[in-house]
C-alpha positions as CSV (number, residue, x, y, z in Angstrom):
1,X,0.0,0.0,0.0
2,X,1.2,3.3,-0.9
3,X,-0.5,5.5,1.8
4,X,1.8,6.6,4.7
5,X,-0.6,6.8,7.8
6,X,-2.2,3.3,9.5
7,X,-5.7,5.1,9.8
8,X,-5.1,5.3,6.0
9,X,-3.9,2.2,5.3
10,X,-6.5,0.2,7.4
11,X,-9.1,2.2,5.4
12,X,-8.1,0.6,2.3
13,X,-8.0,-2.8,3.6
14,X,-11.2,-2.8,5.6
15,X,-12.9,-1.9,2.2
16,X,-10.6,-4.7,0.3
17,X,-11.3,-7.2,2.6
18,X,-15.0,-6.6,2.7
19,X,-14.8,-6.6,-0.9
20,X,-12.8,-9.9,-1.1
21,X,-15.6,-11.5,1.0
22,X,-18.7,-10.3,-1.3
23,X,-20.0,-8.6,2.2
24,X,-21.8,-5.3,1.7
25,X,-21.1,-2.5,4.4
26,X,-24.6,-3.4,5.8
27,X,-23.5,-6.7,6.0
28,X,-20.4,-6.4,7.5
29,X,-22.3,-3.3,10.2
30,X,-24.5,-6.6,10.9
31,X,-22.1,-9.2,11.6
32,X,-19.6,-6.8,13.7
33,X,-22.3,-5.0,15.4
34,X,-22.2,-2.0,14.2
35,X,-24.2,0.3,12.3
36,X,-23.4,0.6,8.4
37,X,-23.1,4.5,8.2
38,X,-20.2,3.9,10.6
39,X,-18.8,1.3,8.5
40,X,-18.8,3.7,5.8
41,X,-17.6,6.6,7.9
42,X,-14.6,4.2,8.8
43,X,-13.9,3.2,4.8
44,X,-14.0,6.5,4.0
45,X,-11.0,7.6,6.6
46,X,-13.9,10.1,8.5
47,X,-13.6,7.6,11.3
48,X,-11.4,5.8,13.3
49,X,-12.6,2.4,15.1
50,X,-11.8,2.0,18.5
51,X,-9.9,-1.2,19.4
52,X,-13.0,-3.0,20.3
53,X,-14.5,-1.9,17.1
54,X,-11.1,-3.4,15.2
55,X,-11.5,-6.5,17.1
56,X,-15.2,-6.8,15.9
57,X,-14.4,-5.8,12.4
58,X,-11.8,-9.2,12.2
59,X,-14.0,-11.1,13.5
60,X,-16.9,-10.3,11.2
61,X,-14.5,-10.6,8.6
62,X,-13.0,-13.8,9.9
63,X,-8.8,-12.8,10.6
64,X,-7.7,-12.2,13.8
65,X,-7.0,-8.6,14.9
66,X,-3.1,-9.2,14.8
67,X,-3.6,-9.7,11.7
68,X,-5.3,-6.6,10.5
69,X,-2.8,-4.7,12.6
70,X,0.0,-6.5,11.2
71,X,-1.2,-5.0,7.6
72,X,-1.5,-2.1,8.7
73,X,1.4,-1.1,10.5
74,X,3.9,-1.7,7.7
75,X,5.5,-5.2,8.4
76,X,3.6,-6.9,5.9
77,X,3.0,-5.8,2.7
78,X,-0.3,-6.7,0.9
C-alpha cells in the first residue's frame, strides 16, 4: 500500500477485505455489530474504530486482529 498513515492504510484494507468476502457495508455493520453508516464513515478515513470496534471488524471478517494490525502497520505488505 502506498498510503503513509495506519488510519489510512486500514481504510483501504477494511474496504478490500469486505470486498474480497462479497460482504456489503450493511452486512459487515450486521455481523460486527455496528451500524453501516459507521462502516462507511470508517472506509471513507472520516472515522477511526476504536480497538473494540477493530476487534469486531476481524471477527466479522473472519482474521484475527493481529492480523489486520499486522497490515497495517507496515511489516507486511499486501
Amino acid at each position: 500500500m502506498v498510503t503513509k498513515l495506519p488510519s489510512q492504510r486500514f481504510t483501504v484494507l477494511l474496504r478490500q477485505l469486505r470486498k474480497e468476502r462479497g460482504l456489503s457495508q450493511e452486512v459487515l455493520a450486521e455481523r460486527a455489530g455496528l451500524h453501516r453508516n459507521f462502516i462507511s464513515l470508517i472506509e471513507r478515513g472520516e472515522s477511526q474504530p476504536t480497538i473494540d470496534t477493530l476487534f469486531r471488524l476481524a471477527d466479522a471478517l473472519g482474521v484475527p486482529a493481529v492480523d489486520l494490525v499486522g497490515h497495517i502497520s507496515g511489516d507486511e505488505e499486501r
